[in-house]
C-alpha positions in Angstrom: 22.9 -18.6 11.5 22.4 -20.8 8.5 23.2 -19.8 4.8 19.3 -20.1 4.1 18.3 -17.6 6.9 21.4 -15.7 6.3 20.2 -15.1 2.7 16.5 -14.7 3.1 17.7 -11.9 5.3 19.9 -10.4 3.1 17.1 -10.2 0.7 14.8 -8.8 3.2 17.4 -6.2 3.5 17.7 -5.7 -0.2 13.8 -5.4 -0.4 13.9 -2.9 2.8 16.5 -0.6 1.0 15.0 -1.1 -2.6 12.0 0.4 -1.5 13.7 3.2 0.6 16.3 4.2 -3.1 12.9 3.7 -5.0 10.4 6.5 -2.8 13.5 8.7 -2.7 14.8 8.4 -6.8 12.0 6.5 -8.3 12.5 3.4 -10.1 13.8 4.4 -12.8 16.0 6.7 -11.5 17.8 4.1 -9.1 20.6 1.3 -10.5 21.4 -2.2 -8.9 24.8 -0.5 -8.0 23.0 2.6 -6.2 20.9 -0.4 -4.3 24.6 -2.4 -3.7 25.7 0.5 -2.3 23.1 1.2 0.5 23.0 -2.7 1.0 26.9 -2.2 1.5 27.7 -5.1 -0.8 29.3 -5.6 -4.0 26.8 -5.4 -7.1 27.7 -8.6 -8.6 26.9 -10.0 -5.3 23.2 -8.9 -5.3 22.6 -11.1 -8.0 23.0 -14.0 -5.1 20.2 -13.2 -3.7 17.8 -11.5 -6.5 17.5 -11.8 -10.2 16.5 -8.1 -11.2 15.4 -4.7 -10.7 12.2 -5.6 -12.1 12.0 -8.5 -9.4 11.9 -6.0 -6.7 9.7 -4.1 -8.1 7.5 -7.2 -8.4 7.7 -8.3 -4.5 7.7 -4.9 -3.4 4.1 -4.5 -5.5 2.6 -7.6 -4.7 3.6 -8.3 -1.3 2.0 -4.5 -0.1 -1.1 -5.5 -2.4 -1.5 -8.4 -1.0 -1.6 -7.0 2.5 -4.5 -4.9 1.5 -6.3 -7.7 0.2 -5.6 -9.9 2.5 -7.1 -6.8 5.4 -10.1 -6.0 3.5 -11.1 -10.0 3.2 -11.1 -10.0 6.8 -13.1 -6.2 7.4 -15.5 -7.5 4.8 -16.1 -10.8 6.9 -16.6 -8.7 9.7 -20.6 -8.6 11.7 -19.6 -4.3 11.6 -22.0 -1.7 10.1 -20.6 -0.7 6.8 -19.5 2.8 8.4 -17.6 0.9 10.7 -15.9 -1.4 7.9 -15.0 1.2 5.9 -13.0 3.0 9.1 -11.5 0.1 9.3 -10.1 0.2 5.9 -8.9 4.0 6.6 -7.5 3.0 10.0 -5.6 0.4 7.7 -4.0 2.2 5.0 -2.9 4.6 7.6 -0.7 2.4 9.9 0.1 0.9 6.3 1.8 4.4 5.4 3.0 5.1 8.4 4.8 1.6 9.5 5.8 0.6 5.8 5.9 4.1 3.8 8.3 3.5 1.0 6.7 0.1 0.3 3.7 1.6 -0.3 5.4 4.6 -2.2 6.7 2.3 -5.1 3.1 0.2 -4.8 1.6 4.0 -5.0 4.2 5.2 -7.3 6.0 2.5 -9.3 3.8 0.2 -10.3 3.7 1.1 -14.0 6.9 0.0 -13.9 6.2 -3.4 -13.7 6.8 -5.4 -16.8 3.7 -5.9 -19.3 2.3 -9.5 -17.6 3.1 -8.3 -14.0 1.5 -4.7 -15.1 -1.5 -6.9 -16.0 -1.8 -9.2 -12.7 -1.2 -6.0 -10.9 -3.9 -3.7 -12.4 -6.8 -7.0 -12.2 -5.3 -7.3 -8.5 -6.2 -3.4 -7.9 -9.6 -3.6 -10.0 -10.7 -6.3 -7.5 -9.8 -4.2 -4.5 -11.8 -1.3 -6.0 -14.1 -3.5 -7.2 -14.9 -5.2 -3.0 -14.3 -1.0 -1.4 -16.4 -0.2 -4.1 -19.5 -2.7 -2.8 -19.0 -2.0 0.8 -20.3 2.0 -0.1 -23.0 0.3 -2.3 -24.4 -1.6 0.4 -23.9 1.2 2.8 -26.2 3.5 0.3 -28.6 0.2 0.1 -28.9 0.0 4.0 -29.2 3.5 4.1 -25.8 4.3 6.0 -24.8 6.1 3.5 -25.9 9.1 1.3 -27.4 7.9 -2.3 -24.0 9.4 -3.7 -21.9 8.2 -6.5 -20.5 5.4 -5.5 -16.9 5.5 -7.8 -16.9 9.4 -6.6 -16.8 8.4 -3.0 -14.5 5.1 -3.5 -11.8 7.5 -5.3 -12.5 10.3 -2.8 -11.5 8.3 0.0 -8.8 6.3 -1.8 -7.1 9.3 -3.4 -7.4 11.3 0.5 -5.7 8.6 1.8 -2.6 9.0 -0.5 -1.6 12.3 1.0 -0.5 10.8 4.2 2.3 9.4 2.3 3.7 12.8 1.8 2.6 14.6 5.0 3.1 12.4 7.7 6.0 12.9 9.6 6.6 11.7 13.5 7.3 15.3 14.3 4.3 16.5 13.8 2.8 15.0 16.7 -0.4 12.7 15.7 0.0 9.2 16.0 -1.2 7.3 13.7 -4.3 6.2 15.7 -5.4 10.3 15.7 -4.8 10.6 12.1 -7.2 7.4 11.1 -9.8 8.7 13.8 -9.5 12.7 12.1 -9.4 11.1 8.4 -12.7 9.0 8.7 -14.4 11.8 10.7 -14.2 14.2 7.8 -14.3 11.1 5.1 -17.2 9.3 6.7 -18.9 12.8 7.7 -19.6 13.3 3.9 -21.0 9.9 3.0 -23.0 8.8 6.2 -26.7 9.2 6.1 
């Protein structure tokens, strides 16, 4: 393997475990030496292959924001009805939780965190997210999909429903994550649609 792959992996690994200490201590409650410890390396030696605890934070963040963006670019492009697109979405940040959980725990949780210009990038990175969910439900109430209701109520209803998974979900309990998008938009989209 060659010391460029052997590194980006390493810092994958970092990344992986960053975001595992983070969900389970928080941010600010985990050191670079509690994160060299579950990487199993020295802590002078992460410093090889990142420059900070803020710099996790930062990829960590972005990289799980940009995967929502990046998804909801593509629903949006999509020939679907509204209701449709916006299940979509659900289905989305579902198998989001579920297959990358503690990423999405620090994007959930940490982002505060992040230092003052990142905190910036980060919220005007979020406001546009909102901002394009946001004019899905308002065409939806235009085409008449959707019930005339408030349309930052219903964006924050289904945003802030959706954030539970992250602490209930469990394997064990026996729905995969295909059932719990299907059950989440039935009762989400049952209060909006027309």
């Amino acid at each position: 393997m060659s010391t460029s792959k052997l590194k980006i992996s390493k810092r994958e690994k970092i990344l992986t475990e960053a975001a595992k200490l983070f969900r389970e201590k928080g941010f600010g409650g985990s050191s670079m030496r509690d994160l060299a410890e579950k990487v199993g390396i020295e802590a002078a030696s992460m410093y090889n292959h990142i420059r900070s605890k803020d710099e996790i934070l930062e990829e960590i963040c972005f990289s799980v924001g940009r995967k929502y963006d990046e998804q909801l670019t593509e629903i949006e492009k999509q020939p679907n009805s509204f209701s449709e697109k916006i299940e979509s979405l659900i289905a989305f940040h579902v198998k989001m939780i579920i297959e990358n959980g503690d990423a999405v725990s620090v994007l959930n949780n940490d982002w505060k965190f992040l230092n003052s210009k990142k905190l910036i990038e980060f919220k005007a990175m979020r406001n546009e997210y909102e901002k394009h969910l946001a004019s899905l439900i308002t065409a939806g109430i235009e085409d008449g999909s959707f019930k005339p209701v408030n349309v930052s109520v219903a964006l924050f209803t289904i945003l802030s429903s959706l954030r539970w998974v992250e602490l209930w979900y469990k394997p064990s309990r026996g729905v995969t994550k295909e059932d719990l998008a299907k059950d989440i938009s039935a009762i989400l989209m049952n209060g909006i649609k027309a």
